[in-house]
N, C-alpha and C positions, 0 to 999 in steps of 0.2 A: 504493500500500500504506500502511496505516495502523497507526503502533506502537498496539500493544493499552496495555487501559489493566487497571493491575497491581490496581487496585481491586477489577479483574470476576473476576478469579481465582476466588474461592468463593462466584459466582455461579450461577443456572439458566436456562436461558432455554425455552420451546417454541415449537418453530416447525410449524406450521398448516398448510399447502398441498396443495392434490390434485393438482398437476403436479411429476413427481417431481425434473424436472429444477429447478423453480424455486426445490424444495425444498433440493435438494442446494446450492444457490447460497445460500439463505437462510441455512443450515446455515453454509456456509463465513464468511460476512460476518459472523456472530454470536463464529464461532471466535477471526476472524479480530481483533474488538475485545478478546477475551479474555476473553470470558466461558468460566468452568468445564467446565460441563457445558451441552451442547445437546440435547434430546431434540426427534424428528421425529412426526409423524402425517399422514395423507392424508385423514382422512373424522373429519366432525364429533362422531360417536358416539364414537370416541377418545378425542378433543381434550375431551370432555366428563367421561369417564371419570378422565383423565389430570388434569385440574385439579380435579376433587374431589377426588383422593387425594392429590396432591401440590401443593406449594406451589411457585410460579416466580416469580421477580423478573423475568422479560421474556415478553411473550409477543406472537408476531409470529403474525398470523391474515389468510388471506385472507376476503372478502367474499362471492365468486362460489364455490360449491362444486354445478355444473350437474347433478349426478350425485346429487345429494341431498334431499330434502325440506326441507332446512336450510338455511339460510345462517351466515356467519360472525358476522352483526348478530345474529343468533337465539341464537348462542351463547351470545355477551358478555351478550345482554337475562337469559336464565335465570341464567345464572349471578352477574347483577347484582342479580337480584328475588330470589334466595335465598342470599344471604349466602354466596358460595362461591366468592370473588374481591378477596383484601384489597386493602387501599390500597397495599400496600407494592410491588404486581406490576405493572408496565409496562404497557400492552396497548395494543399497532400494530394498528391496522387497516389491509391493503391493499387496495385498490381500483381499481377501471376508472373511465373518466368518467361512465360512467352508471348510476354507484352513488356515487359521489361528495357528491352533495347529502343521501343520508342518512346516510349516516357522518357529513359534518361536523355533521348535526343531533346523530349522537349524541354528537360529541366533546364536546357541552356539559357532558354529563354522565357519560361512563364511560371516554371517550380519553383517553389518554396523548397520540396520535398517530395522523396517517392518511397512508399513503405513497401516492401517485399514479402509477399504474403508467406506461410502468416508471421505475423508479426506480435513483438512484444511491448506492454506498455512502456515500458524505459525506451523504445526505440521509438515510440512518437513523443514520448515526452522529450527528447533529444532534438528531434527535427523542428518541435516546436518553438523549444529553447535558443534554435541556431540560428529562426527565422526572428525571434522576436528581437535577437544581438545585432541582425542585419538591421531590422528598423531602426533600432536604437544608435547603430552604425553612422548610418545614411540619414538622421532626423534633419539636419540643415536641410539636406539636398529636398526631400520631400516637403517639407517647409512654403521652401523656397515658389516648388508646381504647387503648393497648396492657393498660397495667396497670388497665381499669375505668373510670380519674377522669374520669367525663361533665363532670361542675359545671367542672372545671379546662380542659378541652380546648373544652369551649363555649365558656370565657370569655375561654379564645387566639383563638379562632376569631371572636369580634366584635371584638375588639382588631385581629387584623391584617386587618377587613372596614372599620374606622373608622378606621382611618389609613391607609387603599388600601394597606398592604404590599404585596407581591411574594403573585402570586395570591389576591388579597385574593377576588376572586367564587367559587375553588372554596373557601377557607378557609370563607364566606359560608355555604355549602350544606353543609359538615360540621356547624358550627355550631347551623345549624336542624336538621338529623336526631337532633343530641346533644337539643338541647331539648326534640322531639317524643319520646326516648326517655326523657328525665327526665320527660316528663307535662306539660313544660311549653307546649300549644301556642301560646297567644296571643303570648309570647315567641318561640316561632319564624314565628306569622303576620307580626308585626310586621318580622322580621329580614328574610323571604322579599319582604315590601312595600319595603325598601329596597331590596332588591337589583331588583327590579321599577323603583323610580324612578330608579335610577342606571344599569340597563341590562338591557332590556327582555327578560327569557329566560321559554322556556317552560318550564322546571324550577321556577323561582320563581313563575310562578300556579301554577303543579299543588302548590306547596308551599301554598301559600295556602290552596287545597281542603284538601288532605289535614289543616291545621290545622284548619280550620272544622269537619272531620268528628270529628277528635279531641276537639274540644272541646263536641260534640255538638248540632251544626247541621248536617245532611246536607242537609237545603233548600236552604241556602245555597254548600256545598261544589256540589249539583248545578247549580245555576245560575253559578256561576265555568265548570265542567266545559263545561258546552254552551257557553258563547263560544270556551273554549280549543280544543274541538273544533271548531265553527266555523274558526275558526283556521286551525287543521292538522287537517284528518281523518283523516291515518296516523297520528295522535303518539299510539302505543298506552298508555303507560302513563297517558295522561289516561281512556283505556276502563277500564286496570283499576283505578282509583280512585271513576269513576265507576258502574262497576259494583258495588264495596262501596257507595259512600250508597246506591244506590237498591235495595240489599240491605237498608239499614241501615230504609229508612224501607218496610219490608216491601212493594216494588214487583218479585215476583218475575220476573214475566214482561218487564219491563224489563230489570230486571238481567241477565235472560239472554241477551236482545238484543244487549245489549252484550258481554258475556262470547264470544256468537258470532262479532260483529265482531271484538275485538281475537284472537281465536282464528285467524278468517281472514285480517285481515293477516300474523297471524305463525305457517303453519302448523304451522312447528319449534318452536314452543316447547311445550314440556312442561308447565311450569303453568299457561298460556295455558288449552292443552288441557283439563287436568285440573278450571280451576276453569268452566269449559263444560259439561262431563262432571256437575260435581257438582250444578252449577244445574239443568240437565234435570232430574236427581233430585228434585230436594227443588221443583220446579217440575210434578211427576206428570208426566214424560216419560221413564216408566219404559224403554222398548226403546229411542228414540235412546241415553238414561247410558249403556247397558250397551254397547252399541256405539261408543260417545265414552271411554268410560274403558276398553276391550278396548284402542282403536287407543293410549292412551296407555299402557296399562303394556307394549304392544307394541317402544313406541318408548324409553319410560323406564324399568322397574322396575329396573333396578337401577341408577337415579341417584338421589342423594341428593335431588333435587328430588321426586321421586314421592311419594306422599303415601299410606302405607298404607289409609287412610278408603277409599282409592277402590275396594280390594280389597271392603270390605266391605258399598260399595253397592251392585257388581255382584253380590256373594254373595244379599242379600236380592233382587233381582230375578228371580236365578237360580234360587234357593228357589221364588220365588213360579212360576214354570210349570216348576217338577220337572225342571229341568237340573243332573243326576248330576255329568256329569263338566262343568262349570262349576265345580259347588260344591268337588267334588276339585281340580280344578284351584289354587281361589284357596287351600286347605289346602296344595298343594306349594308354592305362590308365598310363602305365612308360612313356610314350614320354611326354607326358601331366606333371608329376611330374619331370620332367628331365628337360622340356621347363622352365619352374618355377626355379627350383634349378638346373642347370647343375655341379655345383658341389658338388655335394650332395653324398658321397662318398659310404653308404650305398644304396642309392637306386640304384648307379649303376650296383652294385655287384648283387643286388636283382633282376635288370631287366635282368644281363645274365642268371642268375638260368631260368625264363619266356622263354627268348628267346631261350636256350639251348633244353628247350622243344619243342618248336616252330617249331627249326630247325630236330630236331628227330622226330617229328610227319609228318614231311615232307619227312622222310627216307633220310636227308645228316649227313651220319652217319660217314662220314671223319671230315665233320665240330663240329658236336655234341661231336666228342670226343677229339676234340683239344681244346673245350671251357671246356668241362668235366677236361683234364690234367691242363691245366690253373689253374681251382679252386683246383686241387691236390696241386699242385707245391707253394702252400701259404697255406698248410696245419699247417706248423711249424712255422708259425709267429706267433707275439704276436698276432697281428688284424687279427688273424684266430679267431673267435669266435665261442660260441653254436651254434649260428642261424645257420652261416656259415657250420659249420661242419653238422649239421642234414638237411640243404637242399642240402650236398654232397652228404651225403648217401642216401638219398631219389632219387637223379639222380642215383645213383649208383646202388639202386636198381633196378630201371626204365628198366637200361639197362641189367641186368640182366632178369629182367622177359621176356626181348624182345629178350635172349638169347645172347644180347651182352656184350662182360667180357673181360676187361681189365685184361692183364697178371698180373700185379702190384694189382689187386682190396683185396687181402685178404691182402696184407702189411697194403694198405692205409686205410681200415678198422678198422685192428687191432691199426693201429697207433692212428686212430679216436675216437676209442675204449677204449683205455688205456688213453689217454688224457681226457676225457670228461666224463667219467665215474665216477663223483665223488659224488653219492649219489645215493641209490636205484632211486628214482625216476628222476633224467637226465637219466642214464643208461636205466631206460624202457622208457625214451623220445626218446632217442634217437633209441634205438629200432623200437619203435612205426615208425620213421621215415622210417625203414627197411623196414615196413610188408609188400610190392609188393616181396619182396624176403624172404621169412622167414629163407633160410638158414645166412642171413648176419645180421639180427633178434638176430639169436643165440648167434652167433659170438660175437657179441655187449655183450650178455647176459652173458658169457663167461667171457669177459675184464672187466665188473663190477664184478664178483667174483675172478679176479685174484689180482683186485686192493685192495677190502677188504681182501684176502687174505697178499697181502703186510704190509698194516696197521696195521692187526693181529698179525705177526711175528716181527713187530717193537714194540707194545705195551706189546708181553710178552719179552721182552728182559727189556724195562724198567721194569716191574713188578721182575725180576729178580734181580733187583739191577746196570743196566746196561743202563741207561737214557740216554749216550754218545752215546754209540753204537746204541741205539734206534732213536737219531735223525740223526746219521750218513748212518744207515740205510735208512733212509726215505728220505734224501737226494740222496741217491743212485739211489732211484727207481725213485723220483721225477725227476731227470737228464735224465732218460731212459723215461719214459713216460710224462714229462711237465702236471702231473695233480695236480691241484692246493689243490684238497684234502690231500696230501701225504706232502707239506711244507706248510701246516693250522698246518698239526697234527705234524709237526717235533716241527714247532715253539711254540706249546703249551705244548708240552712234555720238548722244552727247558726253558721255560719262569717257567715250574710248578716247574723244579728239575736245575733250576739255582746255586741256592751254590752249589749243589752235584756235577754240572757237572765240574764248577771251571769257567776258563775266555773262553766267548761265542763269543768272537770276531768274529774270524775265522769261526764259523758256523753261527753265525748272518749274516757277509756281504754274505755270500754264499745263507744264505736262501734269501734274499731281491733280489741277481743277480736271482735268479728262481722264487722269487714271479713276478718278474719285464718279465720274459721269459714268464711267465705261465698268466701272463694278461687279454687273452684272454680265459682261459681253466673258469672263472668265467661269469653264461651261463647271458646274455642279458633277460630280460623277455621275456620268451618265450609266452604270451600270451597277449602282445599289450600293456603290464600298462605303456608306454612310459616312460616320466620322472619322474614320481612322484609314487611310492610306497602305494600299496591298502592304504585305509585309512590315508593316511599322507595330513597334511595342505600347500600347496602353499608356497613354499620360494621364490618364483619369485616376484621382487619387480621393479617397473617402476621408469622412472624419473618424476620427481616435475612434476609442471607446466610449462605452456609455450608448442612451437612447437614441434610435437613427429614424427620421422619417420614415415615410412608407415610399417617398419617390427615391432609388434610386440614381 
């Protein structure tokens, strides 16, 4: 028997298990260190539910759950990739021998701890003990993402990486995600390359990637990806990274490939799923999406991981071969998300795009097009977004294939067009949104070639000897079309030939009033990765102990 420790008193812990008896044992041994409060669950959908809404500083998960579609590694992986598992929570993984090797793969990066079945109380009360030294370790640095201070807690984090403090390799890899969220990637390329030369993990080349991509080299982020994959062929979160560059460098049907793959490695995960689902779509594999994102909001919708968009691809699908109760259906599924968050400011937007079809497939085609102008008419806001604009043009399309055409439709297109069109592949996304009309398809296709055209004519004027006129240029156009590609590249051309140009005042504060207009023209993941970025670690951090909301 083990005196509890007076510390865990206004502590939580959850403990995991689908063997009731194993559970009731786990239960006792958590009690029995003294921690507060112990809550139980037997099936993954639970355990899923249960730590979205609530916060735990322990949480003991089995591995093998044979009864499930899931696993325990599946859980921790979603709830790692969407920010819904702070730094502050313990999390044991328990396992058999023959789940052993990838747990500890994943211990690299989301373990606290992994118990080897069976196991003895001293040997989680030790794990518990190691992880609670770590917090106590690391308290600055957690701190620091507690209250915001990225610049401060990064700057702990290479301090105790460069003097090998006490977990100086996970301090390492908070470090670089702080960096890569400050925007600073080369900063954390460089950081991820030390911890590569001091000891060799596969979280730090996939960090490596994910910099190269941030900093906007997907050629190169993909060619790190294929050796890492070589490598290891399960090590999923190299798929979902590697599936964004090869998204990034408009290589659709690649990207889906991959999206497939790390989908079937991990058939439980949910945004696995989801960003599969959305690639078929926007890939023309109209019948598998809607079949790929039925089985996900089957298994998800109502986890915070589910991605409403995906309501809205199945809806336009469903529209298109005149399935009634589909389109009712995903209209009860928003009231359901609306009843939960009524102000939820995205999903409301999300549910008229639903309903707008709704109300067209019902032929009230007065009504349809006064919700259609509505979403016109905030074309030119900041919080006009990608989503927003490619599920405009998608109604837009809609109604053209139905023969109905707003007088205004080629303005608001081209305007949609020239705005949003800032990389080959948005331009064939947004596209792809067109295809029920191929002639507005085009159109789109059009405005990506006039916008590299623009860039074109600003980059040989600097090459000329004329770097002024090249940003003043690109100012110009970026005024007229609000794409955010066109003052990326003013500012870059101004920052490269700063002495040359002389005092940047005057076009500095002008670029930040357009970066600040253009907001929105930087597209939302179009393919579900909600708040945390393929492959990146968790910055979501809970509070201490003691009493926790019910929101997560």
């Amino acid at each position: 028997m083990f005196e509890p420790y007076d510390e865990l008193a206004d502590t939580r812990a959850l403990v995991i298990e689908g063997n009731p008896s194993m559970r009731s044992i786990l239960v006792a041994q958590m009690k029995d260190f003294g921690v507060g409060t112990v809550a139980q669950c037997g099936r993954i959908i639970d355990a899923r539910r249960m730590l979205e809404y609530q916060n735990y500083d322990f949480v003991l998960c089995e591995s093998n759950f044979p009864n499930e579609n899931a696993t325990g590694q599946d859980l921790l992986n979603d709830l790692r990739r969407n920010q819904l598992l702070p730094f502050s929570t313990v999390f044991v993984m328990i396992t058999g021998e023959a789940t052993y090797a990838k747990v500890a793969e994943a211990a690299e990066s989301a373990l606290d701890g992994y118990l080897l079945k069976p196991h003895k109380p001293m040997q989680l009360s030790e794990r518990l003990q190691a992880a609670r030294l770590r917090k106590v370790s690391l308290q600055r640095i957690f701190r620091a993402i507690e209250e915001s201070n990225f610049d401060l807690g990064a700057k702990l984090c290479i301090e105790r990486f460069n003097s090998r403090g006490p977990y100086w390799l996970y301090a390492a890899r908070i470090g670089a995600e702080l960096l890569l969220r400050l925007d600073r990637p080369l900063e954390a390329k460089t950081l991820y390359e030390a911890v590569i030369q001091a000891k060799t993990l596969p979280w730090a080349k996939l960090g490596v990637a994910r910099s190269m991509l941030d900093s906007g080299q997907p050629a190169v982020a993909v060619s790190t990806l294929e050796n890492l994959i070589a490598e290891d062929p399960s090590y999923t979160d190299a798929y979902d990274v590697m599936g964004l560059a090869q998204f990034h460098l408009g290589q659709f049907e690649e990207a889906l490939a991959t999206y497939k793959m790390a989908s079937t490695i991990t058939p439980g995960s949910i945004s696995r799923m989801q960003n599969f689902g959305m690639m078929l779509f926007y890939a023309g594999h109209f019948d598998e999406a809607e079949r790929t994102l039925a089985r996900t909001a089957l298994l998800g919708i109502d986890s915070k991981i589910f991605d409403c968009q995906a309501l809205v691809l199945m809806a336009f699908v469903q529209f298109d071969r005149g399935d009634h109760k589909g389109l009712l259906r995903g209209l009860h599924d928003f009231e359901r998300m609306l009843e939960r968050d009524p102000d939820n400011v995205r999903t409301q937007r999300l549910a008229k795009v639903v309903q707008t079809l709704y109300t067209l497939h019902h032929h009230k085609i007065a009504q349809a097009l006064d919700s259609v102008r509505a979403m016109i008419s905030e074309a030119t806001l900041p919080t006009f977004d990608f989503e927003s604009a490619s599920n405009l043009v998608a109604l837009l399309a809609q109604l053209a294939k139905r023969a109905i055409q707003l007088e205004e439709v080629f303005e608001v297109i081209d305007q949609i067009g020239m705005r949003f069109c800032s990389s080959r592949a948005m331009g064939e996304l947004l596209a792809g949104s067109a295809s029920a009309h191929p002639e507005y398809a085009n159109h789109i296709r059009g405005c990506n070639a006039k916008v590299l055209r623009y860039a074109q004519y600003a980059m040989s004027l600097s090459l000329k000897g004329d770097p002024k006129g090249a940003v003043r240029e690109l100012i110009l156009r970026a005024e007229e079309t609000l794409n955010a590609k066109l003052v990326e590249s003013a500012i870059s051309v101004m920052d490269r030939y700063a002495e040359k140009i002389g005092d940047t005042t005057d076009l500095r504060n002008s670029l930040e009033t357009l970066r600040a207009r253009c907001a929105g023209t930087k597209a939302r993941s179009a393919l579900g990765e909600g708040q945390r970025k393929a492959g990146a670690l968790s910055l979501r951090v809970g509070t201490g102990g003691g009493k926790r909301s019910s929101k997560g």
